[in-house]
N, C-alpha and C positions, 0 to 999 in steps of 0.2 A: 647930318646923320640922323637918323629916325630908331629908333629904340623901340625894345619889342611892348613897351606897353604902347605906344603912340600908336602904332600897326593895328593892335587888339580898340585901340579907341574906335578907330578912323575905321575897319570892319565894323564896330558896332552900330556908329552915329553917323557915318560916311565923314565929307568933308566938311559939312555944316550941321551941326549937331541940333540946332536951333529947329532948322528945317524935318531932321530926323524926327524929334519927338513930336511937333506938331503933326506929321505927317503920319506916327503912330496913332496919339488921341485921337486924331480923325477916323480912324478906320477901327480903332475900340468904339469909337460913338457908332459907326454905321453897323458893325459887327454887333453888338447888341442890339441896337436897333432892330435888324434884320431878323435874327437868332431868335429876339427876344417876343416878336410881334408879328413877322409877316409867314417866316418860314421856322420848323421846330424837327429838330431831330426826333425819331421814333426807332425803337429796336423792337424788330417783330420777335415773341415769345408764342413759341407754340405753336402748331398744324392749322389753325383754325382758315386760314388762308392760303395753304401751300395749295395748288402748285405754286401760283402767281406771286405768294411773297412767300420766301424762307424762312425759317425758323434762324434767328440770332442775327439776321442782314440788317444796317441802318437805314431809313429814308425821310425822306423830307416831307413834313404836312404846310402845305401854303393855307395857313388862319387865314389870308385877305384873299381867299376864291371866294367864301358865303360874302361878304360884307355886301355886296349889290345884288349876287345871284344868288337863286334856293341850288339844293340839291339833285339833281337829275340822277334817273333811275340807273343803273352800271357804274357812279360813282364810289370811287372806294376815298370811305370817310375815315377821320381819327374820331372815336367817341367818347368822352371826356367820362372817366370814373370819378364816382363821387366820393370825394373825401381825398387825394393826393392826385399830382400831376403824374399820371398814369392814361392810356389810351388805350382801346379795341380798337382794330381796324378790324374795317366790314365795307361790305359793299351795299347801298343803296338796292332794293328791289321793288320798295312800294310808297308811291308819293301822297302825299294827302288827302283823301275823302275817294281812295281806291278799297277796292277787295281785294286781299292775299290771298292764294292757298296756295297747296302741292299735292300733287296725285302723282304716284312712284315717281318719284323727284321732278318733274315738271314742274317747275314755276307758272302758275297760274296769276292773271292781272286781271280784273274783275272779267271772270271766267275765260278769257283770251289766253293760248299758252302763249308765253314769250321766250325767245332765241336767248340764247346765251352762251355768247361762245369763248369767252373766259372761262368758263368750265371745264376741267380736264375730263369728269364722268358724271354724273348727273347723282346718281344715288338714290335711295328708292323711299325718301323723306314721304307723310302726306300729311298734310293741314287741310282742315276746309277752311271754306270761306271766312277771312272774316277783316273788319272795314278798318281802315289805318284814321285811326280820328285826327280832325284839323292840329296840325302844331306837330306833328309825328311825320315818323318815317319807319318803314317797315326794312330793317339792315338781319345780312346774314353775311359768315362767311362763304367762302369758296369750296372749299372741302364739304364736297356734301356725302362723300363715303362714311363720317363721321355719322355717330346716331345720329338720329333728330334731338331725342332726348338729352343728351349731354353735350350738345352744342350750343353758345350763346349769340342766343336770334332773337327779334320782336321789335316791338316799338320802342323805338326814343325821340325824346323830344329836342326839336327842334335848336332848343337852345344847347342842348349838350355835343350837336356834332363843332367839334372843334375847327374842322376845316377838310380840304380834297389833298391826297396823296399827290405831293408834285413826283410828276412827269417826266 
């Protein structure tokens, strides 16, 4: 005869209880592991990238895409605020020892326009030229109907993108 706490064990631990928690530890060590180092949950706040991300949606930033590779230009990076574990996401547009600008929202690349067609509207931004220095990268969000002025765009350094928005 089995009694209802035996029932409540044997759901919990199954038949070999030994086996259950081992089997848990393991997957706390990978689970952190994972969580803690390779892949990091992110909640987008805020327009700065709608259409492509929502405002309040979770996703995943893979830290281990930089460890071997740089940044390529249409990557959408996390960029690491200074002083708490906080992140911008932004897209990649200009890679090291290029020239930036916008002429009525045209993304310009050392004066070459470039496609983009992540873009839901272009917007009528304009920058001149100017040179993204070695160690940097020139990131902007998506939303470019947003001012120029009250949008946060420019250079950051290399060491602060945290990693590429998994996929």
């Amino acid at each position: 005869m089995v009694t209802g706490m035996t029932r409540l064990k044997r759901l919990f631990f199954g038949r070999n209880p030994r086996r259950t928690l081992i089997r848990a530890a393991a997957l706390a060590a990978v689970s952190y592991a994972v969580f803690g180092h390779v892949l990091r949950p992110v909640r987008v706040q805020g327009i700065s990238m709608a259409p492509t991300l929502v405002d309040g949606t979770i996703h995943l930033v893979n830290l281990a895409a930089y460890w071997r590779n740089e940044p390529q230009r249409g990557d959408m990076v996390a960029v690491e605020m200074p002083g708490r574990r906080a992140y911008y996401m932004k897209r990649v547009l200009g890679l090291p020892g290029e020239q930036v600008g916008f002429a009525e929202g045209q993304l310009l690349v050392n004066g070459e326009p470039m496609a983009e067609p992540y873009l839901a509207a272009r917007g009528d931004w304009n920058m001149g030229k100017q040179p993204v220095p070695e160690g940097h990268y020139f990131i902007a969000g998506d939303n470019r109907l947003t001012s120029f002025e009250g949008h946060t765009l420019g250079f950051v350094e290399t060491r602060r993108i945290a990693g590429r928005l998994w996929r």
